[in-house]
Each structure stands twice: as C-alpha cells, then as structure tokens.
gemmi code that builds the backbone of each chain (N, CA, C; Angstrom):
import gemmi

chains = {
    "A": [
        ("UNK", (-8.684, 35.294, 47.830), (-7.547, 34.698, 47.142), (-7.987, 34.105, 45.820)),
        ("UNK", (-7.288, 34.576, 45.147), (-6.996, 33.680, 43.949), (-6.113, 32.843, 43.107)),
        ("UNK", (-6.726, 31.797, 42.087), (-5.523, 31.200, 41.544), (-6.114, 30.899, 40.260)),
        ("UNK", (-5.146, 31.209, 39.680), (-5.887, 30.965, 37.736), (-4.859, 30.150, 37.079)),
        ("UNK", (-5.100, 29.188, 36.662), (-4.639, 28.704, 35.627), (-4.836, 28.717, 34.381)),
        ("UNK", (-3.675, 29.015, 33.697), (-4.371, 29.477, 31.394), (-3.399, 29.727, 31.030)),
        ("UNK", (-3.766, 29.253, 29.439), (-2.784, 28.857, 28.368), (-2.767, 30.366, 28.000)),
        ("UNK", (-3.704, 31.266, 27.964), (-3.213, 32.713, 27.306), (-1.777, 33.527, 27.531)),
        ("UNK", (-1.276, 34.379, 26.853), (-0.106, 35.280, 27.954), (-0.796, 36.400, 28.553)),
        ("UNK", (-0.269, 36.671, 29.758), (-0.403, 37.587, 30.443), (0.412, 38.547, 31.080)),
        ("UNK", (-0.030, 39.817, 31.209), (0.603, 41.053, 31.757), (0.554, 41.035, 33.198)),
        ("UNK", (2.001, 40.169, 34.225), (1.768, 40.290, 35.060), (1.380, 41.286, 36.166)),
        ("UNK", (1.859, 42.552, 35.436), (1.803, 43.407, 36.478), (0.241, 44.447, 36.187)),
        ("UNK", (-0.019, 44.431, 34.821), (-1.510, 44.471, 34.430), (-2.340, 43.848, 35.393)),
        ("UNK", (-2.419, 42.284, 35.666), (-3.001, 41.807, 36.748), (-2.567, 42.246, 37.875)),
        ("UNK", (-1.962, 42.283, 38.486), (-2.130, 42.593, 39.832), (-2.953, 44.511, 40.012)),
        ("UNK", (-1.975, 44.520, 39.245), (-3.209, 46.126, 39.300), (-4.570, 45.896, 39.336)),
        ("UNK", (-5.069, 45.310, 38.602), (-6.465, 44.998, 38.016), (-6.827, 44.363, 39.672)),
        ("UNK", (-6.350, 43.405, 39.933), (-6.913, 42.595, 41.536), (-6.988, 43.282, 41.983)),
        ("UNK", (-6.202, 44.300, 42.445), (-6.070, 45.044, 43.897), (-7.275, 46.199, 43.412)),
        ("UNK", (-7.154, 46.730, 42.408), (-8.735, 47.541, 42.375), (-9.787, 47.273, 42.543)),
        ("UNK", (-9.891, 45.588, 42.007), (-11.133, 45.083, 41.942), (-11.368, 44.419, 43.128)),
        ("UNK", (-10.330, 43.603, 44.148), (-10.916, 42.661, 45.410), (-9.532, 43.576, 47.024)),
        ("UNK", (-8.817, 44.671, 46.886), (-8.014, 44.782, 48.232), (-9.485, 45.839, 48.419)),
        ("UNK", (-9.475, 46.439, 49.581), (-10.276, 47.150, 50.607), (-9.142, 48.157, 50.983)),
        ("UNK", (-9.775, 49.278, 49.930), (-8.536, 50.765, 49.961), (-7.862, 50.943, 51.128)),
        ("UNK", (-6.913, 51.077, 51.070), (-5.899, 51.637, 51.895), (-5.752, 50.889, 53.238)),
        ("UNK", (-6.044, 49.463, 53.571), (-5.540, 48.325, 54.700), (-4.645, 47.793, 54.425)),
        ("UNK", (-3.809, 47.670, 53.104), (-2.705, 47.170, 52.872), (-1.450, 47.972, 52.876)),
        ("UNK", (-0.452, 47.755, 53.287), (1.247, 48.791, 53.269), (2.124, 47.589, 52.335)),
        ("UNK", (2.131, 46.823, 51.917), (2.921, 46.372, 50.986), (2.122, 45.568, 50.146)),
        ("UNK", (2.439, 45.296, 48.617), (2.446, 43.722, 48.118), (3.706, 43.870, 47.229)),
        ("UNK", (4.046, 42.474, 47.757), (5.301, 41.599, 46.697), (5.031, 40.855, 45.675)),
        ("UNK", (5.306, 41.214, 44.520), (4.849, 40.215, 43.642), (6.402, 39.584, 43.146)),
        ("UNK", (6.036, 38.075, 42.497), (6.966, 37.291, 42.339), (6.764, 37.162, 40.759)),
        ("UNK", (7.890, 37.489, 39.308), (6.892, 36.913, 38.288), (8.358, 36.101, 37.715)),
        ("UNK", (7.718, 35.216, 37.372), (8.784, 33.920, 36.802), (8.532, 33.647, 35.303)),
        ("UNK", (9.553, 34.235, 34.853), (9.606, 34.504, 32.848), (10.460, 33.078, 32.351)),
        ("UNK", (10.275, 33.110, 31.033), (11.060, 32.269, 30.810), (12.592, 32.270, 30.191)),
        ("UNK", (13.404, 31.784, 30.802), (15.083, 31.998, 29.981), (15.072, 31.490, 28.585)),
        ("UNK", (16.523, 32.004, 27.875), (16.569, 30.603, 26.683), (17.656, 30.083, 27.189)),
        ("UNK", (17.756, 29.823, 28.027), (18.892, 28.583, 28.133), (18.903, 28.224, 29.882)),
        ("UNK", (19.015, 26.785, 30.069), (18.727, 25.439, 31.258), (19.402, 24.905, 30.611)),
        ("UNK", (20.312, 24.171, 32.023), (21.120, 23.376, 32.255), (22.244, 23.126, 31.136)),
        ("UNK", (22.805, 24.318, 30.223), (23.822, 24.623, 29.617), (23.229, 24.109, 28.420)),
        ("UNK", (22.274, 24.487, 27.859), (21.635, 24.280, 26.433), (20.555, 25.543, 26.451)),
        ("UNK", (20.942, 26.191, 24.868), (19.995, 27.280, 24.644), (18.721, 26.392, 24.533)),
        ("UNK", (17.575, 27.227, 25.176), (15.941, 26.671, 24.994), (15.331, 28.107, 24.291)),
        ("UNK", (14.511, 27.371, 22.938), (14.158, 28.168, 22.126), (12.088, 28.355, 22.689)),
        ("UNK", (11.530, 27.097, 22.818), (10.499, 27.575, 23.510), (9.994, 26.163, 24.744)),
        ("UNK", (9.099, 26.130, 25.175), (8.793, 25.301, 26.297), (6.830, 24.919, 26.105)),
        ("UNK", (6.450, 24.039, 26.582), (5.738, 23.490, 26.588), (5.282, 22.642, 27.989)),
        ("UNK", (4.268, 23.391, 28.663), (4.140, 23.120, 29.978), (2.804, 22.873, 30.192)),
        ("UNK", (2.964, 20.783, 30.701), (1.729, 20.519, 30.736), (1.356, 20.401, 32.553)),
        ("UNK", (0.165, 20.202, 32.764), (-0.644, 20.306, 33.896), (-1.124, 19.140, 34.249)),
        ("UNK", (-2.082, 18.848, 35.951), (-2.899, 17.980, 35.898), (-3.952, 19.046, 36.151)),
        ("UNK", (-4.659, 18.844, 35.590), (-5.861, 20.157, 35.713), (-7.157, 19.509, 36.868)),
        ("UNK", (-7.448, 20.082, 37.636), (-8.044, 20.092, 39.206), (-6.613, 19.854, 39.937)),
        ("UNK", (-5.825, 18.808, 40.088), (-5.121, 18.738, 40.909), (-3.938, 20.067, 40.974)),
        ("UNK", (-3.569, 20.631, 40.178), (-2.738, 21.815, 40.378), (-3.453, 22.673, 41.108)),
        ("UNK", (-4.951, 23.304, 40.735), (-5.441, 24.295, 41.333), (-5.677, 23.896, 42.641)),
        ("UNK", (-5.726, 22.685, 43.094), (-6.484, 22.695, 44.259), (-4.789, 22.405, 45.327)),
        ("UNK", (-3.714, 22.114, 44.578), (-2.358, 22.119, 45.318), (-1.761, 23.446, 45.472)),
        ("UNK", (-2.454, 24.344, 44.389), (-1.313, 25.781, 44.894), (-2.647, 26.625, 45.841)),
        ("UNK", (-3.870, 26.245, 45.981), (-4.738, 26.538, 46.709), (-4.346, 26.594, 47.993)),
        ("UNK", (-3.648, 25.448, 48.244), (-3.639, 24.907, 49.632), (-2.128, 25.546, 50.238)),
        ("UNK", (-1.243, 25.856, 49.077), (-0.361, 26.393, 48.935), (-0.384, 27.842, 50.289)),
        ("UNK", (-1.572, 28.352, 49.199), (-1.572, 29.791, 49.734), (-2.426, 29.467, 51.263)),
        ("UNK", (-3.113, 28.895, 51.051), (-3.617, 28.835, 52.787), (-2.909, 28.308, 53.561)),
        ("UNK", (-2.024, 27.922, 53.355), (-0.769, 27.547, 54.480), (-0.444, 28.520, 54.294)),
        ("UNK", (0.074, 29.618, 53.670), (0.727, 30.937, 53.817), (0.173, 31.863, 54.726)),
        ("UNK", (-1.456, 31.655, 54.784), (-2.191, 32.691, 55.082), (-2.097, 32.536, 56.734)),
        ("UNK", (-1.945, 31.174, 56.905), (-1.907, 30.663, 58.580), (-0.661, 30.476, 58.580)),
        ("UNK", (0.394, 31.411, 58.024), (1.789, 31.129, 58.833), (1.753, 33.303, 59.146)),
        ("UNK", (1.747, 33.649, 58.167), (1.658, 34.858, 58.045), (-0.062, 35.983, 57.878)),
        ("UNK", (0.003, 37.337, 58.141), (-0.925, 38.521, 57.771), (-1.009, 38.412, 56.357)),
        ("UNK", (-1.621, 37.796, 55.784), (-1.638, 38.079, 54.617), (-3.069, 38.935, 54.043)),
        ("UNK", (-3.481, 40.039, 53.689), (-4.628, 40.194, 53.433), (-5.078, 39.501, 52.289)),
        ("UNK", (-4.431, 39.300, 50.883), (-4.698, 38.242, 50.111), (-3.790, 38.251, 49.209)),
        ("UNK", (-3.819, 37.300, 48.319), (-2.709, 36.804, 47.274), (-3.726, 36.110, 46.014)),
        ("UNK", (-2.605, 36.673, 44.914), (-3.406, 35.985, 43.455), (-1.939, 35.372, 42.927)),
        ("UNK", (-2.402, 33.989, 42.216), (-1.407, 33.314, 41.316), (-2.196, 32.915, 40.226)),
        ("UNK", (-1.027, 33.555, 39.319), (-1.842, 32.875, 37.803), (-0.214, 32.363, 37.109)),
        ("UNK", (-0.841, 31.253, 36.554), (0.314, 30.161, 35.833), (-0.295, 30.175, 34.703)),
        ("UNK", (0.740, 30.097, 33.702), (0.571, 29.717, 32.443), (0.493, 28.190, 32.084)),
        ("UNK", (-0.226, 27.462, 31.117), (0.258, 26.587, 30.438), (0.413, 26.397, 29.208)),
        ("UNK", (0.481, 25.148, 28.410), (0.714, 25.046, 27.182), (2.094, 25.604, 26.456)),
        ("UNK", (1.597, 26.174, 25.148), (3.191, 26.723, 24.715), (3.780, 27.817, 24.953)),
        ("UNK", (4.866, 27.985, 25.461), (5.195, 29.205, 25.712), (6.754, 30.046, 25.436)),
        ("UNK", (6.624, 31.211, 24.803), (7.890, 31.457, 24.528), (8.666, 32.279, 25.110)),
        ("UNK", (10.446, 32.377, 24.608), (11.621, 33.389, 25.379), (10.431, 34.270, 26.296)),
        ("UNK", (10.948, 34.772, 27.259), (10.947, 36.484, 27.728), (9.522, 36.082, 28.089)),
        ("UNK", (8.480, 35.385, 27.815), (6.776, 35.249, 28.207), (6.925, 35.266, 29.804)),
        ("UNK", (5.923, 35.734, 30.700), (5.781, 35.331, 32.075), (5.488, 34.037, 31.896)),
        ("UNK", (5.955, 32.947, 32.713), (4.800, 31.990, 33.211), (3.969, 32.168, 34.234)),
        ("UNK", (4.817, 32.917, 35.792), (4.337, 32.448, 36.800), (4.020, 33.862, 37.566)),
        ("UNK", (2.906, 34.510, 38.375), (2.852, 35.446, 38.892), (2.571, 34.916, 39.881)),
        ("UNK", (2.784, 35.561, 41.321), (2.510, 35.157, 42.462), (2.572, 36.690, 43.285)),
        ("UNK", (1.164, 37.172, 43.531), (1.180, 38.502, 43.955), (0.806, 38.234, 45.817)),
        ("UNK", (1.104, 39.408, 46.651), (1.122, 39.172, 48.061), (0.651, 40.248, 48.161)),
        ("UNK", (-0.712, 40.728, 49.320), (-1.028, 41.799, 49.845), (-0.731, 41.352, 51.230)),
        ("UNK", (-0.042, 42.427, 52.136), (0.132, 42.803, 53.135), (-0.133, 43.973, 54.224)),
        ("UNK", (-0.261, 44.174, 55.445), (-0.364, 45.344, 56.072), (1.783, 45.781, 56.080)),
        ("UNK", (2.281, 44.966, 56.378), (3.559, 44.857, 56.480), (4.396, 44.087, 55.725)),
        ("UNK", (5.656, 44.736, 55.216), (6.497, 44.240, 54.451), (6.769, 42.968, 54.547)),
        ("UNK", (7.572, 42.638, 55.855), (7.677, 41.107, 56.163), (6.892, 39.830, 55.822)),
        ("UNK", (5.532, 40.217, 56.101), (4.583, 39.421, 55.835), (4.522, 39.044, 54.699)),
        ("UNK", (4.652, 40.255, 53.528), (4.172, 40.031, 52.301), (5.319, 38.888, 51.881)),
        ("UNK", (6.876, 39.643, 52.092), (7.686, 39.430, 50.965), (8.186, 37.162, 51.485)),
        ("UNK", (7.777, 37.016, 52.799), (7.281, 35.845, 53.320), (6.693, 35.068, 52.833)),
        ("UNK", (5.483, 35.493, 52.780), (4.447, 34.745, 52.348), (4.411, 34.214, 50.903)),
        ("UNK", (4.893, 35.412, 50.138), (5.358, 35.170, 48.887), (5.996, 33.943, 48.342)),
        ("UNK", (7.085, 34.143, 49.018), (8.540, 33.617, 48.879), (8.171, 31.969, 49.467)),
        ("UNK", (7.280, 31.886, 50.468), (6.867, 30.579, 50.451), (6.289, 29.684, 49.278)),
        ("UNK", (4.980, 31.003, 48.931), (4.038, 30.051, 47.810), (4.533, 29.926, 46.288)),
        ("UNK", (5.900, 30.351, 45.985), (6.573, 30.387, 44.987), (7.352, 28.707, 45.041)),
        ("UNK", (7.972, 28.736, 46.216), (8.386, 27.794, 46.486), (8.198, 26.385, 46.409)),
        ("UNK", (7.123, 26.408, 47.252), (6.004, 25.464, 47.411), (4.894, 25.294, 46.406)),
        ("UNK", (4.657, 25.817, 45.584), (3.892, 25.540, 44.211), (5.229, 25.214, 43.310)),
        ("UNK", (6.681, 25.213, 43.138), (7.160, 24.769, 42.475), (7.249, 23.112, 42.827)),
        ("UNK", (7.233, 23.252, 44.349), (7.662, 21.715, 44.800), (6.611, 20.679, 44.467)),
        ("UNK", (5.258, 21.625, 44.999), (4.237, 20.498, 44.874), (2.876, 20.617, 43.807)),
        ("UNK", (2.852, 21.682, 43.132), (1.626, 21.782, 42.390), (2.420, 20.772, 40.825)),
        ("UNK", (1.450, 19.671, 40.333), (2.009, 19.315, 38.971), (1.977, 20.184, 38.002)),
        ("UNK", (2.818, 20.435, 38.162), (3.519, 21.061, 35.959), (4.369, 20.040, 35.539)),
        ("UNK", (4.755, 20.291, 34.736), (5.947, 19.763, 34.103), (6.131, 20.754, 32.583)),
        ("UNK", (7.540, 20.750, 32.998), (8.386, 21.624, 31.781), (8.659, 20.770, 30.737)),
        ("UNK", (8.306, 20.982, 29.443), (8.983, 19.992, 27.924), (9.999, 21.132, 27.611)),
        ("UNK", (11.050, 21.174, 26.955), (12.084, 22.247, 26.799), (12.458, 21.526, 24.944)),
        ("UNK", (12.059, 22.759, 24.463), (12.586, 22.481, 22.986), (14.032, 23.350, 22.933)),
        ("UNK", (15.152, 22.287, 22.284), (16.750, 22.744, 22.398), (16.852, 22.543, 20.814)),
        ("UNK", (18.326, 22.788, 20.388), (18.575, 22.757, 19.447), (18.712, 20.777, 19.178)),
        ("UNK", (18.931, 20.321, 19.950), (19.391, 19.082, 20.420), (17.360, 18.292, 20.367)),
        ("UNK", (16.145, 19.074, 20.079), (14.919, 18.198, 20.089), (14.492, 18.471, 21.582)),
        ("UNK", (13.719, 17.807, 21.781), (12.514, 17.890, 22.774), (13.269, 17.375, 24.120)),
        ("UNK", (13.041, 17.810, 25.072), (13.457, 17.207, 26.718), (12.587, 17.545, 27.971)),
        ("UNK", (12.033, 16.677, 28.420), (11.811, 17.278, 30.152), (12.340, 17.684, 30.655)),
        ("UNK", (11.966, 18.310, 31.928), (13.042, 18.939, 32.986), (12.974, 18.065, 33.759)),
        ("UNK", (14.145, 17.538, 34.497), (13.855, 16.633, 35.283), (13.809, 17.220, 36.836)),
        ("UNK", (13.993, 18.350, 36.844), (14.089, 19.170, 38.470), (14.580, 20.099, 38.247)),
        ("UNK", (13.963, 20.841, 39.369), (13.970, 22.618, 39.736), (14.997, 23.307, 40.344)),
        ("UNK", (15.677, 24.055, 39.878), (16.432, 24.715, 40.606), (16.021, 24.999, 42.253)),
        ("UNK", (16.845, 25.357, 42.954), (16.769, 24.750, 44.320), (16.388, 26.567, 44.741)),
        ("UNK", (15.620, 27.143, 45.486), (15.858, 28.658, 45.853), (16.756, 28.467, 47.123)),
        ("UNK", (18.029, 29.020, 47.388), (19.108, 28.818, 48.182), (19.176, 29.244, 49.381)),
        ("UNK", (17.754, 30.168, 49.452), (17.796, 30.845, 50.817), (16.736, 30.119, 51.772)),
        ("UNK", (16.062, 29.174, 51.028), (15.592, 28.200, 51.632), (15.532, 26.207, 52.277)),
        ("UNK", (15.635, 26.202, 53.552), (15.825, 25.380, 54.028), (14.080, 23.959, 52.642)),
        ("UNK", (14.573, 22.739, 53.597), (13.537, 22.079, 52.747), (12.159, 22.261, 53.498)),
        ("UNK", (12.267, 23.080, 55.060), (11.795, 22.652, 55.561), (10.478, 23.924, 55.537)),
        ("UNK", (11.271, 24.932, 54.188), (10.389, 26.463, 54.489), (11.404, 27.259, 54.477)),
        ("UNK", (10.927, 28.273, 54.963), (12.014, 30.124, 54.846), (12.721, 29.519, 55.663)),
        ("UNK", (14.038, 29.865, 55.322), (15.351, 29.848, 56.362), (15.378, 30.413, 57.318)),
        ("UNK", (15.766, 30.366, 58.946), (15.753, 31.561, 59.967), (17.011, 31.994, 60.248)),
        ("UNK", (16.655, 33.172, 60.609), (17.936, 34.310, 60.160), (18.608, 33.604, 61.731)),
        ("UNK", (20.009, 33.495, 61.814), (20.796, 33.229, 62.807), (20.668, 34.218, 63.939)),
    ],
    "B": [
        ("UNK", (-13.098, -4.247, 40.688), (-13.456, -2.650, 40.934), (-12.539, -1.927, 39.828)),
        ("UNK", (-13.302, -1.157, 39.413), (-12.639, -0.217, 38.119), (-12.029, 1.165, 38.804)),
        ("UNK", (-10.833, 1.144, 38.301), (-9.951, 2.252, 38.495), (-9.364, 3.035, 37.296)),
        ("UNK", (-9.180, 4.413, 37.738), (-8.959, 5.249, 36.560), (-7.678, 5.225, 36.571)),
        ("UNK", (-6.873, 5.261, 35.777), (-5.566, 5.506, 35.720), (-4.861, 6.501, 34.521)),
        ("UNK", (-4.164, 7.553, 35.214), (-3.555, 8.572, 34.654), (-2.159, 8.373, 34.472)),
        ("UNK", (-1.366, 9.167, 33.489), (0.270, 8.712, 33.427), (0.552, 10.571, 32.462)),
        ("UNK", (0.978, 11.307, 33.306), (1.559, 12.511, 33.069), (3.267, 12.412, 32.307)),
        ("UNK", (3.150, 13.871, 31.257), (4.401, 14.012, 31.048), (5.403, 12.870, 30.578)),
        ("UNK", (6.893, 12.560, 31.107), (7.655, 11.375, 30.494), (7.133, 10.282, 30.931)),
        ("UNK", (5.776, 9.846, 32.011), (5.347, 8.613, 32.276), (4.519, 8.388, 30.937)),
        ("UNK", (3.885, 9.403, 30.771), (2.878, 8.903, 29.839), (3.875, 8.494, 28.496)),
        ("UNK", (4.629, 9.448, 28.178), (5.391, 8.421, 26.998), (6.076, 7.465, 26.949)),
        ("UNK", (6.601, 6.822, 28.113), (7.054, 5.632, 28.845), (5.928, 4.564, 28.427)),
        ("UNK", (4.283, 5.034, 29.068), (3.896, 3.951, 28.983), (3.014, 3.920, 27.787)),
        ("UNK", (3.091, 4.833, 26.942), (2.330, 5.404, 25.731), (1.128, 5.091, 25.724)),
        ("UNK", (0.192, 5.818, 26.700), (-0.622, 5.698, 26.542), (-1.116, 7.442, 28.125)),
        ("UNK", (-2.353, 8.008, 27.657), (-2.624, 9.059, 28.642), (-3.083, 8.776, 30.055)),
        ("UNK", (-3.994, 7.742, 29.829), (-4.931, 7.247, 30.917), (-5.877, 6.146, 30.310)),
        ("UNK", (-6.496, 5.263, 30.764), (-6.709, 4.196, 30.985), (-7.695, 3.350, 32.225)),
        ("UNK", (-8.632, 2.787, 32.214), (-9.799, 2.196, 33.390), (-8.877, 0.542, 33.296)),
        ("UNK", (-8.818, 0.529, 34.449), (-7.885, -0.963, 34.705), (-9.372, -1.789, 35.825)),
        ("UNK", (-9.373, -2.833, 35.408), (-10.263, -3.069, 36.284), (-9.267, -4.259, 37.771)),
        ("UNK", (-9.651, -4.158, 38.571), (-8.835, -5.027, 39.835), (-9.946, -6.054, 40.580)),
        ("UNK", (-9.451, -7.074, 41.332), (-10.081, -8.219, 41.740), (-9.255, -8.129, 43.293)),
        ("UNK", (-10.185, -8.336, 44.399), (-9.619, -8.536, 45.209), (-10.013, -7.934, 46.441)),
        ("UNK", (-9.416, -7.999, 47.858), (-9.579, -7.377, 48.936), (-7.900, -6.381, 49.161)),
        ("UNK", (-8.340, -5.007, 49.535), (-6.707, -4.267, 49.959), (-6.072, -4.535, 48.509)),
        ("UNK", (-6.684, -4.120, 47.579), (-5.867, -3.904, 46.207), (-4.968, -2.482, 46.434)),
        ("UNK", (-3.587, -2.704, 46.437), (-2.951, -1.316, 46.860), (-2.441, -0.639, 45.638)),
        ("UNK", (-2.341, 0.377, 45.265), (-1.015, 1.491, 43.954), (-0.100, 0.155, 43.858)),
        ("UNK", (0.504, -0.260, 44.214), (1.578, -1.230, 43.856), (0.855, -2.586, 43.172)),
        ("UNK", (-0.238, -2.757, 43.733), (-0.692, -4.250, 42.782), (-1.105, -3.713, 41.271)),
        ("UNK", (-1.707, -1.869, 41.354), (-2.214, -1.616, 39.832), (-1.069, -1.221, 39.184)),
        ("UNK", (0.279, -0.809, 39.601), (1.137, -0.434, 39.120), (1.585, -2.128, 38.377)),
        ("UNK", (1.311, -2.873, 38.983), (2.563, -4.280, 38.512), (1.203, -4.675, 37.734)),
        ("UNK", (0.100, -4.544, 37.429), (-0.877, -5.019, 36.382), (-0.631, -4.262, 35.153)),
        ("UNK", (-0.241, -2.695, 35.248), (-0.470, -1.921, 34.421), (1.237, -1.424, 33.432)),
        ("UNK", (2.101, -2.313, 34.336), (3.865, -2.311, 33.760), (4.311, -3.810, 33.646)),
        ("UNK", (3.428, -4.749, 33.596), (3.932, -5.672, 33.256), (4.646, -6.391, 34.678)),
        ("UNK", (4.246, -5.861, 35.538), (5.134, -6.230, 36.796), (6.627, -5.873, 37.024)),
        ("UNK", (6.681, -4.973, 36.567), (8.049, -4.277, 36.784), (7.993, -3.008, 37.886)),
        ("UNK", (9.413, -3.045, 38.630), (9.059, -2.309, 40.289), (8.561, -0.653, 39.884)),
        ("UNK", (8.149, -0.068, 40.369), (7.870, 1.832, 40.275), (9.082, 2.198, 40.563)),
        ("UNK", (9.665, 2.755, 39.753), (10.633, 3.962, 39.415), (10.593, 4.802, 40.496)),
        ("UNK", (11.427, 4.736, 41.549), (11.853, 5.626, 42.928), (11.542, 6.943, 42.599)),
        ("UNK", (11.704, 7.391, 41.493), (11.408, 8.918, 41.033), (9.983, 9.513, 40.720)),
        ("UNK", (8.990, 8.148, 40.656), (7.664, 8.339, 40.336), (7.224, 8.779, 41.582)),
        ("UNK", (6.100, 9.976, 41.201), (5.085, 10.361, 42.301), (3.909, 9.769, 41.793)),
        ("UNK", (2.801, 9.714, 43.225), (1.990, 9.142, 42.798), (0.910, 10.006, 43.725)),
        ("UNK", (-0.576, 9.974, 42.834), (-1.428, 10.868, 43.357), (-2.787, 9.723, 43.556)),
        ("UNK", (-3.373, 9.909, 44.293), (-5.140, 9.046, 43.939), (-6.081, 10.669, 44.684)),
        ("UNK", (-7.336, 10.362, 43.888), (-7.853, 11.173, 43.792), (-7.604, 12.981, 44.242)),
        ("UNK", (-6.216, 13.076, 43.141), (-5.415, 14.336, 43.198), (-4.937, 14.814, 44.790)),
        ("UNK", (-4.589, 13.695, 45.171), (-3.974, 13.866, 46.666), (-2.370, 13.185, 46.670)),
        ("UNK", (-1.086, 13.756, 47.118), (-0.013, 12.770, 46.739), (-0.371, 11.703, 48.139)),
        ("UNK", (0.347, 10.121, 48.039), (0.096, 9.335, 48.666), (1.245, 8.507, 48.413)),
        ("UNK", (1.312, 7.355, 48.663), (2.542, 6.204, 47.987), (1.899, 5.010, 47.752)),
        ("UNK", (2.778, 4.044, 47.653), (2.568, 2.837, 46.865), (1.687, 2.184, 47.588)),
        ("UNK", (1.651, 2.194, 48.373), (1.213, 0.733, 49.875), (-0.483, 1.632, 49.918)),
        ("UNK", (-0.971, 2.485, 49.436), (-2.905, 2.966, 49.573), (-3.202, 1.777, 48.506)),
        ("UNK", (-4.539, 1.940, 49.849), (-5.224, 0.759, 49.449), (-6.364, 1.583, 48.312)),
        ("UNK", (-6.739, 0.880, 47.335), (-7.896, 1.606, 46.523), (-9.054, 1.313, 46.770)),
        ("UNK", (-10.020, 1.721, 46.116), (-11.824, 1.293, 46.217), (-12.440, 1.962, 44.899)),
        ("UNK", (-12.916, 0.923, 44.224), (-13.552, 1.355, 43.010), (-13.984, 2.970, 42.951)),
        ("UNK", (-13.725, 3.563, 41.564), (-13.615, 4.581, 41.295), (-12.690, 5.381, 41.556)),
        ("UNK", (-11.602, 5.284, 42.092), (-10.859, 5.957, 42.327), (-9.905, 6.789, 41.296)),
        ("UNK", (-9.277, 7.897, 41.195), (-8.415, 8.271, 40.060), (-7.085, 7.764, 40.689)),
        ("UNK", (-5.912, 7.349, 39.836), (-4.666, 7.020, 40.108), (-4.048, 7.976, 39.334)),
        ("UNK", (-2.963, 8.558, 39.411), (-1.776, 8.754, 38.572), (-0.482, 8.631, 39.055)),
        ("UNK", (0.278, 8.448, 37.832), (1.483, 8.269, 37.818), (2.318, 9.091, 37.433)),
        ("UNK", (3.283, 10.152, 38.110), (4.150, 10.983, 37.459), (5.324, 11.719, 37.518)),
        ("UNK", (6.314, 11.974, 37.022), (8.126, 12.430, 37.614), (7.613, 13.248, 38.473)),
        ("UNK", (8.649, 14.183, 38.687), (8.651, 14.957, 39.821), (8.622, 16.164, 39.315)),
        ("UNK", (7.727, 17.254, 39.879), (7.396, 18.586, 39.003), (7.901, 19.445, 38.784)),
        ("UNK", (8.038, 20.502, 37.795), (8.516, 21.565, 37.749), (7.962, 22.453, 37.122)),
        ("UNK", (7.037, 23.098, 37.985), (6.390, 24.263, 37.497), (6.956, 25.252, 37.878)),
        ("UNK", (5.932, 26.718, 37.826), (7.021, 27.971, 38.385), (7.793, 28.493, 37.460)),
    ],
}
model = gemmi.Model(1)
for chain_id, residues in chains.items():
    chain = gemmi.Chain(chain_id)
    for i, (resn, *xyz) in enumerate(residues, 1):
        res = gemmi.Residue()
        res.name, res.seqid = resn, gemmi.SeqId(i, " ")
        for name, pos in zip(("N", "CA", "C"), xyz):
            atom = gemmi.Atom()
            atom.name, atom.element = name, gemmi.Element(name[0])
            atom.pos, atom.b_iso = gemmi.Position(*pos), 0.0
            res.add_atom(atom)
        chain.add_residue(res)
    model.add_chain(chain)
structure = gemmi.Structure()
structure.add_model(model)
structure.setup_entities()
C-alpha cells in the first residue's frame, strides 16, 4: 500500500497504471476501482476560480494510512494507492486519487468507497477557496449519501 | 514543561500566529488549561478539533513535556 502526498499535478490514471505494473503480482487481481476527485469551479453557490489546500504533514499520512488498513481488515483487498494533492490548485486539476486492487468487484468498489470517505472525514486538509467575493475556507464536506456515519450503508 | 503548539488553517489566522512552545507549570496540565493560557482564557470553539502528538483526542488529555498540540476546524480534504 501506498500513500503520497504532493504539491505537483498528477495523471491519475497514469498512476495507477504505473502501480499496478510496478507493485500488483500479474494476474491475482479481477478488479480495481479507482476514485479520482477533481476540482469544480463552483461550492456552495459561488463560482471558485482556484483553491489552496493546506495539510498537517506526518499527521495526514499517517491518518489516511490507517485509513486504508481498516479497509484492508474489513475487506480482500490486495492493495490500494492514494495520492493527494496539496498547495495550489486549479479548475479541472485532480486532487484526490484513491486506487483499489481486488480479486472481486465488491471488495474493491467497498473498500474504496470507504477510504474516500474516511480520509475526507479524518485525514487534515483544509480547503482555502478563492471566489470572486476573496478568499474563504470550507467549512465542511459534502456528505456521500449512500453512506451511513457509521460506514457503507447495508443494503435492506 | 514545554509544549509545542500548532494552530492550522482559520485557527491559525484567528490566533495569528502558526505554532508556538508555551511553557506550563503544574501536575495533570490538560488541552484545556493550554488552550485558556494560549486564548486569553476564552472557552474552545465546539467546532475545534484537537490533535496531540498527531492523534485526535479532546480537551480533558492530560500533557507531559514535549508533547505536540494542535488546534484546528474540521477538515476537508478529498
């Protein structure tokens, strides 16, 4: 597993190619899900022209770390890479990749869908949002709807 | 006992300043006695999280020299 944090931009799907050549073990995996989180121009009914996203640096890596190893002991995961952006960043840029190797679909698109979640809730970032209106924090995250607080929702 | 103290994001421009070594006197010095040294004694903001040595925790941990503190809203990465 991996997790990178950096101010560069990156080609999310460049990376994950690149991982899976360089660290999956040919042909044990049947799925990966990747998650990649770009940026909009416009939150909470104001166009956003670019963003500025600061960190606590050790404490993020070692929170979306822990992230994924709770994933790994809920689900098969053969492995997972997340790389976050920081610093400045503009329209249409990835910030957030969150890739899932699996033997099985379920697992992956699971496991995923957790550490997306759960690195929004608990790893520190924080969003600065430049508007036409000057500089603002975000003060909170959109909610993902298919999830309870408590984790993945269970199907009825 | 000297403590590190951090202030992320809108804390840090709140308290204008990044981080900071506060030094404390005492037995069971808790986040809440360095918080009311370091705000003038004014209560923590219900919305503040709080971390010591990059672990979240709350107000009532007790510290021990060297420790890192921070102070900070609530995140939004992703």
């Amino acid at each position: 597993m991996q997790v990178i944090v950096q101010e560069g931009l990156f080609d999310p799907y460049q990376e994950t190619r690149a991982y899976e050549e360089k660290c999956l073990p040919r042909g044990k995996h049947g799925a990966v899900v990747t998650f990649v989180g770009t940026m909009r121009d416009f939150n909470d009914g104001h166009d956003v022209s670019s963003m500025f996203l600061e960190h606590y640096p050790g404490m993020t890596e070692r929170h979306i770390e822990a992230v994924c190893q709770e994933a790994a002991e809920q689900w098969d995961v053969i492995d997972a890479l997340v790389v976050h952006r920081v610093g400045e960043i503009s329209v249409a840029e990835p910030i957030v990749l969150v890739a899932v190797w699996s033997a099985h679909r379920a697992h992956a698109f699971d496991a995923c869908r957790y550490i997306i979640n759960y690195l929004k809730e608990r790893a520190p970032f924080w969003k600065c949002e430049s508007t036409q209106h000057g500089k603002r924090w975000v003060e909170h995250n959109t909610k993902d709807p298919g999830v309870s607080a408590k984790g993945i929702k269970q199907s009825a | 006992m000297d403590i590190k103290v951090r202030y992320f994001a809108n804390m840090r421009d709140q308290m204008g300043r990044a981080e900071e070594t506060v030094s404390l006197e005492g037995d069971a010095v808790t986040v809440e006695d360095l918080w009311g040294k370091v705000s003038a004694n004014r209560t923590i903001p219900s919305n503040v999280l709080i971390a010591v040595n990059m672990e979240y925790t709350d107000s009532s941990r007790v510290l021990k020299s060297g420790d890192e503190v921070a102070f900070f809203p609530p995140v939004t990465g992703g």
